[in-house]
BAKOL-40811 format. One record per residue (C-alpha): residue number from 1; residue in one letter; x, z, y. Coordinates in Angstrom, 1 decimal, decimal comma, m for minus. Layout:
N
NUM|a|X|Z|Y
...
***
This chain:
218
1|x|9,2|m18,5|2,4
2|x|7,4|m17,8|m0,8
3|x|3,1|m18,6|m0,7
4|x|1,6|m15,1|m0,1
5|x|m1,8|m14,2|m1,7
6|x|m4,8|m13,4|0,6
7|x|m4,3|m9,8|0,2
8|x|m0,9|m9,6|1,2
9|x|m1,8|m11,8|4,6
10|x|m4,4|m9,5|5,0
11|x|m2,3|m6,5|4,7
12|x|0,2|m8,0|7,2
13|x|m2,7|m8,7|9,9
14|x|m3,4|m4,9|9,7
15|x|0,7|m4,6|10,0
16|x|0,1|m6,4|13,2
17|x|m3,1|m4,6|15,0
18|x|m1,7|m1,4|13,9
19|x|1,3|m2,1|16,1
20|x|m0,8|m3,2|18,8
21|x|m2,5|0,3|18,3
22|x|0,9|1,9|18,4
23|x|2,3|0,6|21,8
24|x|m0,9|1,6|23,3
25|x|m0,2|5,0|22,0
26|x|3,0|5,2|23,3
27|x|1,8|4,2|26,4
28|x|m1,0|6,6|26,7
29|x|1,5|9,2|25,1
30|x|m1,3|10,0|22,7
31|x|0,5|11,7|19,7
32|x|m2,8|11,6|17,5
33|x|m3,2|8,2|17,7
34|x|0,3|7,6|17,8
35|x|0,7|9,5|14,3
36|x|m2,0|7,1|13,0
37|x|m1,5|4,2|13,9
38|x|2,3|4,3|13,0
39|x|1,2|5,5|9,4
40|x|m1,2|2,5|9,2
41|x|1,0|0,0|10,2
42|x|3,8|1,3|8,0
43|x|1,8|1,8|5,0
44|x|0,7|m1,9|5,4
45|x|4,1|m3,5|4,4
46|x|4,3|m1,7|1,3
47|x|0,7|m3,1|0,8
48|x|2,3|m6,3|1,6
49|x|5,2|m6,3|m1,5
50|x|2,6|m4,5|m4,0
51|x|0,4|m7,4|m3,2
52|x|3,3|m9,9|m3,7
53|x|3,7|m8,0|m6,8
54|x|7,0|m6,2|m6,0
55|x|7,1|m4,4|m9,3
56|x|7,4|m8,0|m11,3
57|x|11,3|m8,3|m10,6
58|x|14,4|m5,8|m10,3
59|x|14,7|m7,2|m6,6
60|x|11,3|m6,8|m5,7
61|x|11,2|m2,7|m7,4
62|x|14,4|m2,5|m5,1
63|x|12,6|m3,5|m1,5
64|x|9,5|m1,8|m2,8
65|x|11,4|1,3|m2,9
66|x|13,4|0,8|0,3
67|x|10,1|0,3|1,8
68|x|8,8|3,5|0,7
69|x|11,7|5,0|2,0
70|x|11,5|3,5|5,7
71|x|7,6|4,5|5,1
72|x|8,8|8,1|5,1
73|x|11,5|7,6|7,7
74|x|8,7|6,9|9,9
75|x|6,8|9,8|9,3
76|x|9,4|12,0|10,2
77|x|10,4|10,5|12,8
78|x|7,2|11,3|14,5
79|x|8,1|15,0|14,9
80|x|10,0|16,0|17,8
81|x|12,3|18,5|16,3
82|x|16,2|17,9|15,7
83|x|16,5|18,9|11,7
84|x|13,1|16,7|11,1
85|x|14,8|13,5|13,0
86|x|17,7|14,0|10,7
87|x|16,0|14,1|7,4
88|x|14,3|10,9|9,1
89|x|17,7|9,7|9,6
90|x|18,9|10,2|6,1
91|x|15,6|8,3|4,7
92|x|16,3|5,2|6,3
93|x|20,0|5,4|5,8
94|x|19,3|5,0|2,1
95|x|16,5|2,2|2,5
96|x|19,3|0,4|3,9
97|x|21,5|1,7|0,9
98|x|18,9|0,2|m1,4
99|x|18,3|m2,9|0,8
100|x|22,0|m3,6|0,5
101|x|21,3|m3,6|m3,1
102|x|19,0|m5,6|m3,6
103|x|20,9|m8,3|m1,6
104|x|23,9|m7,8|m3,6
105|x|22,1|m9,0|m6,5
106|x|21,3|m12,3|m5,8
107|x|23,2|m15,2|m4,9
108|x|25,9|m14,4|m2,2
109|x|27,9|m16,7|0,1
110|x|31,3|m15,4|0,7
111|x|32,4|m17,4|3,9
112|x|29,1|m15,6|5,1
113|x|29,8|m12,3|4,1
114|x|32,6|m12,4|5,7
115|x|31,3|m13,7|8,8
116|x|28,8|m10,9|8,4
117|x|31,2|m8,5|7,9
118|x|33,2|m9,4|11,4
119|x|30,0|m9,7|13,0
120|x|28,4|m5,9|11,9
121|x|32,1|m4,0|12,2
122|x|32,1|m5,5|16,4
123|x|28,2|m4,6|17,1
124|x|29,3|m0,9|15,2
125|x|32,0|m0,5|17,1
126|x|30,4|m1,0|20,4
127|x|27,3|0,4|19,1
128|x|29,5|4,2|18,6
129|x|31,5|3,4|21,9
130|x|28,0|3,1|23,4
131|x|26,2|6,2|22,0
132|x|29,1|8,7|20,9
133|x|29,3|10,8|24,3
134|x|25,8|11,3|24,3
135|x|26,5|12,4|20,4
136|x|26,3|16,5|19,2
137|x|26,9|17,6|15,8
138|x|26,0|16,8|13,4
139|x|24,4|13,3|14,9
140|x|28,5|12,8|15,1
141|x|28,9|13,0|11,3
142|x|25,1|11,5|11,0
143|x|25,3|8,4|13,1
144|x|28,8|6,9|11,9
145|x|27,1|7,0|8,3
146|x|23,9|4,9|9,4
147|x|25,8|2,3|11,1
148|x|28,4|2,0|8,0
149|x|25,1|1,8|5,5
150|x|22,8|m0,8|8,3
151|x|26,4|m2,6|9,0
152|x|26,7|m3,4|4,8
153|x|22,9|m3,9|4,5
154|x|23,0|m7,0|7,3
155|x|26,5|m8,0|5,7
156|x|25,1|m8,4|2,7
157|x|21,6|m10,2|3,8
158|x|23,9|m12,7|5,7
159|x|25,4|m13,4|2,4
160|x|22,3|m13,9|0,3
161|x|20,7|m15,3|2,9
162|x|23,0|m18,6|3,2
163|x|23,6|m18,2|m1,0
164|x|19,8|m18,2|m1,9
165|x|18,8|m20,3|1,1
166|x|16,8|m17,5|2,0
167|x|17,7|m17,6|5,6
168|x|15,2|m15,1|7,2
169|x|16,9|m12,2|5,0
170|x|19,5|m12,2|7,2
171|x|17,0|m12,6|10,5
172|x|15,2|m9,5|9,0
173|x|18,6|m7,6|8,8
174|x|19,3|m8,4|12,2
175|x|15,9|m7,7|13,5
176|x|15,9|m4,3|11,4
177|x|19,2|m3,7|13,2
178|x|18,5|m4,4|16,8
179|x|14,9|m2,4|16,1
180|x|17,4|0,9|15,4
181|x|18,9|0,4|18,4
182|x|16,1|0,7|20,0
183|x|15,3|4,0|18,7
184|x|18,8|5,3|19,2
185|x|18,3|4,5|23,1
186|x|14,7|6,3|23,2
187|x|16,6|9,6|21,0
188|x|19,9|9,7|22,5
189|x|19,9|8,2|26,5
190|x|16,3|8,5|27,2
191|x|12,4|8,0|26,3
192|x|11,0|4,9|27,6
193|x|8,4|2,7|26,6
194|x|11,0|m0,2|27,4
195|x|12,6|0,8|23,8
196|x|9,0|1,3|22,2
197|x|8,0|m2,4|23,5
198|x|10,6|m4,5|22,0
199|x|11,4|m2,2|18,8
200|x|8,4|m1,8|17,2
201|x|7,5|m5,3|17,0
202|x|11,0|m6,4|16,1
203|x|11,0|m3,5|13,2
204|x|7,5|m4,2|12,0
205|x|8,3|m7,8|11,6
206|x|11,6|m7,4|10,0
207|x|9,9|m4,8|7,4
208|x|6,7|m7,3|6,7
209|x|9,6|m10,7|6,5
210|x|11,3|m8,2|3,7
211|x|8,2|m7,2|1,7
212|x|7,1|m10,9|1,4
213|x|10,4|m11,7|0,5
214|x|9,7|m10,0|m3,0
215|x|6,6|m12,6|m3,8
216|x|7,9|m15,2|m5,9
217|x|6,9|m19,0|m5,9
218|x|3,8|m20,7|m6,9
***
C-alpha cells in the first residue's frame, strides 16, 4: 500500500479506539455514547483520505465522496425509525455507486471481473433467499437494489484489484460486503451484539483500507 503521512496514521488510530468505544456501547446499550463514538470513528476515515490528499486525483475525489456518503449512512442509521434506516440505506447504496466508480476507472482485469461477477451474483442470491421472508415493503424494492449496487462495487474492486496490483481493493470490497451483512442480520432477524462484534471492525477497516487507498506513492 501507498506510504501514509503521520496525520493520516493518526487519524486511523482514532478510527480504531473509536471502534473499541463503539462495541462497548453496544454492549452497555448506551445510545449517547454509542451516537459518539460511531460519529468519531466514522468521521476519522474521511480524515484519513483528506490527509492522503484525496482531492489531488479524480479517484481519490471519488472515495472521498463515497466516504462522505457512508459517513452519513452512519448517522442515520443510528436512529431506530423505519423511513430514517431507509434514507440510510439509500446513502450507502450510492457510496457503493460511487465506489464502483472509482474502480472502473483504473486498470481492470477481465478474467477477474468475471470471476467477480460469478462470485457477487451466488453470495446475492443466497444473500435474498436468506433475508427476503423476513422482507416488508418497501425493504423488498430497497434491498434487491443494494445488493445489485454492493454486488458491482466488489465486481469491480476484484477487477482493479488484480489490474492495478492493488489487491486489498478487492479485500476491502469483500470486508465492506460481509460488514452489510452483518447489519442486515441485526435489522431484519434480530439485534445482537454477535453482529455488532464482527461488523464493525470488519466495516471500519474496509472504509480506512479505502481512504488510504487514495494516497499516492512517495
Amino acid at each position: 500500500m501507498p506510504t501514509l503521512p503521520l496525520s493520516a496514521l493518526l487519524a486511523m488510530a482514532i478510527c480504531a479506539f473509536a471502534t473499541l468505544g463503539l462495541l462497548w456501547a453496544e454492549a452497555r446499550q448506551a445510545r449517547a455514547p454509542r451516537a459518539a463514538f460511531k460519529t468519531v470513528a466514522s468521521s476519522a476515515f474521511i480524515a484519513v483520505a483528506l490527509a492522503a490528499d484525496a482531492a489531488a486525483t479524480p479517484y481519490g475525489r471519488l472515495i472521498l465522496i463515497a466516504l462522505v456518503l457512508s459517513w452519513l449512512g452512519d448517522v442515520l442509521l443510528l436512529a431506530h425509525r423505519s423511513a430514517v434506516f431507509l434514507a440510510g440505506l439509500g446513502a450507502f447504496l450510492l457510496a457503493h455507486v460511487v465506489y464502483a466508480g472509482a474502480f472502473a476507472g483504473g486498470p481492470l482485469h477481465g478474467g477477474a471481473l468475471l470471476a467477480g461477477a460469478a462470485l457477487m451474483f451466488v453470495v446475492g442470491v443466497l444473500v435474498l433467499r436468506a433475508f427476503w421472508p423476513r422482507l416488508k415493503t418497501p425493504y423488498r424494492i430497497a434491498v434487491p437494489a443494494y445488493v445489485v449496487a454492493i454486488g458491482a462495487m466488489c465486481t469491480l474492486a476484484i477487477g482493479a484489484g488484480v489490474g492495478s496490483g492493488a489487491w486489498w481493493l478487492a479485500v476491502a470490497a469483500l470486508a465492506f460486503a460481509a460488514s452489510d451483512i452483518s447489519v442486515a442480520r441485526d435489522r431484519f432477524i434480530g439485534h445482537a451484539l454477535a453482529n455488532k462484534a464482527w461488523g464493525l471492525p470488519l466495516y471500519y477497516a474496509a472504509q480506512l483500507t479505502l481512504a488510504a487507498s487514495v494516497a499516492r506513492p512517495a
